[in-house]
Legacy VTK file of the C-alpha trace (Angstrom):
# vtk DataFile Version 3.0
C-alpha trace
ASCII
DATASET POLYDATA
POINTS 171 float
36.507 34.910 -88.914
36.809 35.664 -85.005
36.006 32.885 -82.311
32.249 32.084 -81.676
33.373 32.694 -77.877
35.802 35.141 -76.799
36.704 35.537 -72.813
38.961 38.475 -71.741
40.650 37.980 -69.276
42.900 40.742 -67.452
46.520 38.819 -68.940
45.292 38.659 -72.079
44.470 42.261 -71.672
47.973 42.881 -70.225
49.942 41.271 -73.059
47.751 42.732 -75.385
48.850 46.059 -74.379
52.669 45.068 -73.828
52.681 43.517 -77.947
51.595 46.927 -79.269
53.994 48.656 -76.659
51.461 50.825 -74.844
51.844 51.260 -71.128
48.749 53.110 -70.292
48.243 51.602 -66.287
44.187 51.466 -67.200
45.475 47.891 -68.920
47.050 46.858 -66.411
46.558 48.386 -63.280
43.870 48.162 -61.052
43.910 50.632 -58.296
44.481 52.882 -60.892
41.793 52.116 -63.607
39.083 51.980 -60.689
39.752 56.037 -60.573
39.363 56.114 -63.960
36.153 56.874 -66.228
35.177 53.180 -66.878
36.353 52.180 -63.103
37.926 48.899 -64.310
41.089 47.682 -66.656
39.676 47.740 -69.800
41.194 46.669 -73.083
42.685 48.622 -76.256
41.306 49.967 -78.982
42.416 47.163 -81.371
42.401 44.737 -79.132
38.919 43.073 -80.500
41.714 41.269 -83.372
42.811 38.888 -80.729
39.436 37.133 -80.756
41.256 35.857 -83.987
43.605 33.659 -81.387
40.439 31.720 -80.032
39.229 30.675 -83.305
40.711 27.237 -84.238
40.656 27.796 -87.745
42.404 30.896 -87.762
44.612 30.579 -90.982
47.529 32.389 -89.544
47.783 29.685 -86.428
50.170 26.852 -86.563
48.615 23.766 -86.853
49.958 20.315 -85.724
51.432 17.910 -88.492
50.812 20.360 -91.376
52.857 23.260 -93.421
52.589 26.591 -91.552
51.710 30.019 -93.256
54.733 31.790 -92.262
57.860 29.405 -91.460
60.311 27.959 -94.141
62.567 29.642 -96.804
59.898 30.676 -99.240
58.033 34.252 -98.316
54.810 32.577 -97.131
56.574 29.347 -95.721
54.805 27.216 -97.993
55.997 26.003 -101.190
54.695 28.144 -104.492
51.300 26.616 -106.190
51.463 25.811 -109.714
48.536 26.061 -112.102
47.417 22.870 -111.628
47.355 23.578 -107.635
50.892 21.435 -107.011
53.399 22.713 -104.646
57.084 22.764 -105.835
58.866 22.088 -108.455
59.864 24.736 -111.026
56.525 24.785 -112.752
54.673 28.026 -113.487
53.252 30.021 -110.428
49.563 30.578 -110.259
48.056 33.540 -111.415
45.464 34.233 -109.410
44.012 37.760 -107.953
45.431 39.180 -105.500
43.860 40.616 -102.024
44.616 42.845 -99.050
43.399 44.101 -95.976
42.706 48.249 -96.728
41.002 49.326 -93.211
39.576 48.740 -90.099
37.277 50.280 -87.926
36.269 49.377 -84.380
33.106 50.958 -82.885
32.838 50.727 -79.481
29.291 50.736 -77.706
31.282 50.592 -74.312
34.388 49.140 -72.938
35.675 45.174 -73.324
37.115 44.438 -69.776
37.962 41.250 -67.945
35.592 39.375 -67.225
33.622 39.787 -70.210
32.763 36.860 -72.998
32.587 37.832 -75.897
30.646 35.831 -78.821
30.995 37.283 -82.668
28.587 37.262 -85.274
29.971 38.024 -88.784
27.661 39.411 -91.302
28.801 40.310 -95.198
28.935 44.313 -95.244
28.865 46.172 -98.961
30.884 45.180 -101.815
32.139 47.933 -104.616
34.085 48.107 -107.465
36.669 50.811 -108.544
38.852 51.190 -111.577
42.552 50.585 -110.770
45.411 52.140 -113.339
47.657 48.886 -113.927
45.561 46.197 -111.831
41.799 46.272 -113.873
38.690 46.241 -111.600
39.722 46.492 -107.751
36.684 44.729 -105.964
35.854 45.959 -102.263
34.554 43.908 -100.147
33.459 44.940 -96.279
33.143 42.456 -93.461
30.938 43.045 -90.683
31.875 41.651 -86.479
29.110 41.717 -83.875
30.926 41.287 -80.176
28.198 41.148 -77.628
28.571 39.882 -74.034
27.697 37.446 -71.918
24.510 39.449 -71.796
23.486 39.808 -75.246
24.529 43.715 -74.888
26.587 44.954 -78.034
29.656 45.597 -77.042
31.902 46.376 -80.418
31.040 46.397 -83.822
34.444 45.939 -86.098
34.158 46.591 -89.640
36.677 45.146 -92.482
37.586 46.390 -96.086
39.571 43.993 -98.054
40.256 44.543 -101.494
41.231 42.012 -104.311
42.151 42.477 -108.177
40.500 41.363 -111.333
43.940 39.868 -112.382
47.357 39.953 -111.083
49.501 42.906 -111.504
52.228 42.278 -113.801
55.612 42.010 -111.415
LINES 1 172
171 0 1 2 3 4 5 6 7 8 9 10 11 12 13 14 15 16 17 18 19 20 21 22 23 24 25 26 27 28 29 30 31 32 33 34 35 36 37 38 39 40 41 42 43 44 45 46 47 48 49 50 51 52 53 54 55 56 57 58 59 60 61 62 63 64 65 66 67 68 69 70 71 72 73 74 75 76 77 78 79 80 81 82 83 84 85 86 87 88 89 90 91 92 93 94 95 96 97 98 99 100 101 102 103 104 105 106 107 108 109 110 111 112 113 114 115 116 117 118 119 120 121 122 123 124 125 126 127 128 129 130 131 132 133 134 135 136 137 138 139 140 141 142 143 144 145 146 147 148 149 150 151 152 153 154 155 156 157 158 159 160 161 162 163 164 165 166 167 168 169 170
């Protein structure tokens, strides 16, 4: 889920651009974007995922005082669940399904720039199903992200696909 409130400002916009190594001077430079089609810095075409960074909750964000997604010596940094939802210990793993993100898609209704804020609205998109060959059922599921402005005006829609299986696929 992104942040219910999402400013831009021209840093953000700045590192943004420097993370996914692109050096186009419309992030970044001023003099230059003002001779440019949208006549201000204005931000890249992903960069609508860093709302993620405003919202407190945001499950890859450390959090004070508790385990953290992401640091330790097992893959995910947190200690293996068991089936009765223990961590540790050398009982059997969970089998669960399984999920990923499959795409993204950003449509743009005009440019984010500095001085925007953004607020989101999510909305549930469609959900399918498809046979997989080893997995069972893959379910789709599509997430819908409303960015307007400080205006109400609809800036960027973002649309999600994630997809989880029935059951596990055998390791």
């Amino acid at each position: 889920m992104p942040a219910a409130r999402f400013p831009i400002e021209a840093s953000h916009i700045l590192m943004f651009a420097r993370s996914v190594g692109d050096d186009n001077p419309i992030y970044s430079d001023a003099e230059y974007a003002a001779g440019c089609e949208p006549g201000s810095i204005i931000a890249p075409p992903t960069f609508m995922q860093a709302s993620a960074q405003f919202d407190p909750d945001y499950f890859l964000r450390p959090k004070i005082g508790q385990p953290w997604f992401g640091s330790g010596k097992e893959a995910t940094g947190l200690p293996p669940k068991t089936e009765t939802g223990e961590s540790g210990g050398n009982e059997k793993k969970s089998s669960g399904p399984g999920g990923l993100h499959a795409e993204q898609h950003f449509e743009y209704h005009r440019h984010p720039k500095p001085g925007d804020v953004l607020s989101a609205t999510a909305k549930q998109g469609k959900r399918w199903e498809k046979q997989g060959k080893r997995s069972g059922k893959l379910i789709f599921t599509e997430s819908i992200v409303e960015y307007r402005d400080q205006n109400g005006e609809l800036v960027v829609t973002a649309r999600g696909v994630g997809v989880a299986t029935e059951r596990p696929v055998d390791q």
